[in-house]
N, C-alpha and C positions, 0 to 999 in steps of 0.2 A: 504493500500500500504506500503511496507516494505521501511525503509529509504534509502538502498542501489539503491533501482529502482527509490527514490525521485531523488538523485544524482544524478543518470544518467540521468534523464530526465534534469534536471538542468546544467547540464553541457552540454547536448548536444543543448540545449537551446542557450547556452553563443555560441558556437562554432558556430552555426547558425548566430548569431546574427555579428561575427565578421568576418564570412567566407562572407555575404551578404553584405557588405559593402554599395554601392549606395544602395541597397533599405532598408536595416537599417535608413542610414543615411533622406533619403526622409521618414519613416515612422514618426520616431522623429522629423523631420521638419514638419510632418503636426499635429501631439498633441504639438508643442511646439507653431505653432503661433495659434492655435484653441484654447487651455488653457492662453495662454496669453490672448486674446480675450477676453477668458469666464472669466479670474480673474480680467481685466481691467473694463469688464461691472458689474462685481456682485459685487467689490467694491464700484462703484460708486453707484450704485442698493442700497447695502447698508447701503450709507452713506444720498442718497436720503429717501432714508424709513424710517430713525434716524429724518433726518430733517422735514419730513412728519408727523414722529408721535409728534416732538416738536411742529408742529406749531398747529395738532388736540387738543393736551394737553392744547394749551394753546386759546383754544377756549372756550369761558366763555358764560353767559346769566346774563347781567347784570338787574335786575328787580328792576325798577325804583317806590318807594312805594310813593302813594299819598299822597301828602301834610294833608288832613284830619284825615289819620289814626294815632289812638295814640298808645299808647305801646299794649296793648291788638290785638290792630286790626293786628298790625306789626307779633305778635306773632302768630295769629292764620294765616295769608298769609304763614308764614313760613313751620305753619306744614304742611299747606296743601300740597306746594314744597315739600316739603321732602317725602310726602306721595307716590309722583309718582315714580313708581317704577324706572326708568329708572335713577333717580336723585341718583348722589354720595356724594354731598354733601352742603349744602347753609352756605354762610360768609356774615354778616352783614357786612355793611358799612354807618356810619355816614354820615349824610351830611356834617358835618366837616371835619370828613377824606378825603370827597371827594372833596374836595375846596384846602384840602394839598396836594393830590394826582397831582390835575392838576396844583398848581401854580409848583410845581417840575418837572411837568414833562415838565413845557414848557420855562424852565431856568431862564435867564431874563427877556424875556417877561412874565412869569407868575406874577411880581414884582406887576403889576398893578390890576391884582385880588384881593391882598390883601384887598383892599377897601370893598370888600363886606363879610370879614369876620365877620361887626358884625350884617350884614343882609342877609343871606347867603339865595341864591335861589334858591341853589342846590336840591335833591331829597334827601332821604335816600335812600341805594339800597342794593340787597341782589346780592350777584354774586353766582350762582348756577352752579355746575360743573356736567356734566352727567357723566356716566358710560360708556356709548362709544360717540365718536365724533359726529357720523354719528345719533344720537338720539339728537341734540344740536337743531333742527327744530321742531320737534316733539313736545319736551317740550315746544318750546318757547310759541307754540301755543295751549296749554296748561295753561302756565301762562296768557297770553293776556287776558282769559275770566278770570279771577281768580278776587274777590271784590279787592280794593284799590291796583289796580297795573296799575299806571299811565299810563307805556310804557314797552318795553321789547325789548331790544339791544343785538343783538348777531354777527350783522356783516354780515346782510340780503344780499342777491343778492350775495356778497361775498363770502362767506362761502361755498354757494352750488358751486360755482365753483369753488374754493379750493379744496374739496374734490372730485371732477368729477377728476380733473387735478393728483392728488396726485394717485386716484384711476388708470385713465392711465397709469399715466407713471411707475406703480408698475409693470400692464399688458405688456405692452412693455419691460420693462425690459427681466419677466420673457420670454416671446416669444422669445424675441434674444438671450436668453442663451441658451435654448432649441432646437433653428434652430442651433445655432452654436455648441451644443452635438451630434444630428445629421447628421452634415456636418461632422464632425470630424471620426462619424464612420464608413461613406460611404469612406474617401477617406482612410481613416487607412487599412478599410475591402477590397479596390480594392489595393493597397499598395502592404498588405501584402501578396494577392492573386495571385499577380507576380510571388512572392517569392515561393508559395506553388504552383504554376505550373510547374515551375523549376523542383521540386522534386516529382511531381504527382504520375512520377514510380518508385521513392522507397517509397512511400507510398502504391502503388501497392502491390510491392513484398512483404510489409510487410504483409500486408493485405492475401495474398496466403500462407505464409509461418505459417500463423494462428494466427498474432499478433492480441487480441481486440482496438476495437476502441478507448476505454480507453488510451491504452499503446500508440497508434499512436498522442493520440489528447496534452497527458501529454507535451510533449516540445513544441507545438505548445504554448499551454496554458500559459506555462512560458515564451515564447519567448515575446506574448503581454504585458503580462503583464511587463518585463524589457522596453520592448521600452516606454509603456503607462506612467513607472516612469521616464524613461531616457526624456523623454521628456517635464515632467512636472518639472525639476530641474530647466531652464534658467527661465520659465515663473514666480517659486515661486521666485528668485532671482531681478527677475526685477521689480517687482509688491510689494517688501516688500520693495527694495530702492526707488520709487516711490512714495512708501505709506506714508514712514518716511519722506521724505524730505518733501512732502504736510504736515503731518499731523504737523512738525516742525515749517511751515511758516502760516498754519492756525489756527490755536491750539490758537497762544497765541493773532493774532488779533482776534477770538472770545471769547477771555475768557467776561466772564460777558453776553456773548448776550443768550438768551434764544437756541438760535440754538447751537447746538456743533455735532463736527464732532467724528465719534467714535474713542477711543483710541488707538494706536497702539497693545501696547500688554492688554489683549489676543487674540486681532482681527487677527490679521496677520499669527499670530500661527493656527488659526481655519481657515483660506483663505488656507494655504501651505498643510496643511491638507488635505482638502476641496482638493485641485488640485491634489493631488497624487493620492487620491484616485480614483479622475475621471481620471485621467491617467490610472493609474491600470484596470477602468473598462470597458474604452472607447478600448484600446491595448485587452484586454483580450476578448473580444465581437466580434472585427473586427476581431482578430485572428481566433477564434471560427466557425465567421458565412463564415470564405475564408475556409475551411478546412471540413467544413460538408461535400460540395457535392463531394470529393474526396475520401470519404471514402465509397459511395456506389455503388462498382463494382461488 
């Protein structure tokens, strides 16, 4: 296509766009609150999925090694762990670390532990870390038959429904963003189909006078696609001051916790993105699919 006929399709696109006033305006009012929508839930989607995979990360299998075994025994337990494929990686842990461990982690009250540091009745333990979350069961039971492995802790009964619940609410997510792409394009596509009934018979006459389907569809084309951007402007505006002021006020009450919420930039940049672009595709679609059945007369 020569750029001279680019222009005119573009220009006559814009002249469409401004001659249409009310159903411009209603088409960009239904991509502005359906992308609002969709960046309000796939941020949070997102920032659910960050905390989902923090808390999978930090699911461990703590192997509790029997008091009988000595350094030999400890060592061949370990290869064996390791041997399993699914396993990323096993850390010893002293029974003295693990006596430091819990008097720390339980402030004051750990003061009173002390007493049994120099008769410690703790375990040694190996913390073994899988390769995916979702294998943290698999192995445990795995290790349980293994010689001199006392016990094995990974946060039983817990765990499987941790991961049930994270798994959900991944599913839900993604369902609502997709019903809401959807709705968006039904009502963009009835919208804009107003609009392109109005003009049915000068798409006609074009049509008779020998225009291809091509030349007639070109300003339609552009037309979505302006409104699909024009209307993802408010949503990336409200959604990136939204994101900053949360991410301002949570940021720094979770510094230190193992959870953290994702960063603003270059998140926000890939979200504004993210929404234009579904603008552009959701406007250029609805345009599309109102304007087929007019062009076969």
């Amino acid at each position: 296509m020569k750029v001279r006929t680019l222009g005119r399709h573009a220009r006559e696109s814009i002249k469409s766009i401004t001659r249409n006033g009310w159903m411009t305006f209603a088409s960009v009012s239904a991509v502005t609150v359906t992308l609002l929508l969709v960046g309000v839930f796939f941020v949070i989607m997102m920032n659910l999925n960050k905390v989902g995979q923090s808390i999978e990360e930090d699911v461990k299998i703590r192997v509790h090694i029997d008091v009988a075994a000595n350094k030999q025994d400890q060592q061949k337990l370990q290869n064996q762990i390791e041997q399993i494929p699914e396993v990323e990686s096993v850390q010893y842990s002293s029974k003295e670390q693990e006596l430091k461990d819990l008097i720390k982690s339980l402030g004051d009250e750990g003061k009173a532990f002390k007493l049994f540091e120099q008769d410690n009745p703790l375990n040694d333990v190996f913390i073994v870390k899988t390769k995916k979350p979702t294998d943290t069961m698999k192995v445990a039971k795995q290790i349980e038959k293994m010689n001199y492995t006392a016990k094995v802790r990974y946060g039983q009964g817990q765990v499987e429904k941790l991961f049930k619940f994270i798994s959900a609410s991944r599913n839900v997510g993604l369902a609502l963003i997709i019903g809401l792409l959807l709705t968006a394009v039904f009502l963009i596509s009835n919208t804009i189909k107003i609009t392109i009934v109005a003009r049915r018979r000068e798409i006609r006459i074009m049509k008779l006078v020998g225009a291809t389907n091509a030349f007639i569809r070109w300003p339609f084309f552009l037309e979505g696609l302006w409104l699909g951007i024009l209307g993802a402007i408010i949503p990336i505006v409200l959604v990136s001051m939204a994101y900053f002021y949360a991410y301002d006020y949570l940021a720094p009450k979770l510094k230190g916790n193992f959870i953290q919420i994702i960063p603003y930039e270059p998140f926000m940049y890939q979200v504004s993105a993210l929404l234009v672009i579904m603008g552009a595709i959701i406007g250029v679609w609805g345009s599309m699919m109102s304007v087929r059945k007019f062009l076969k007369i």
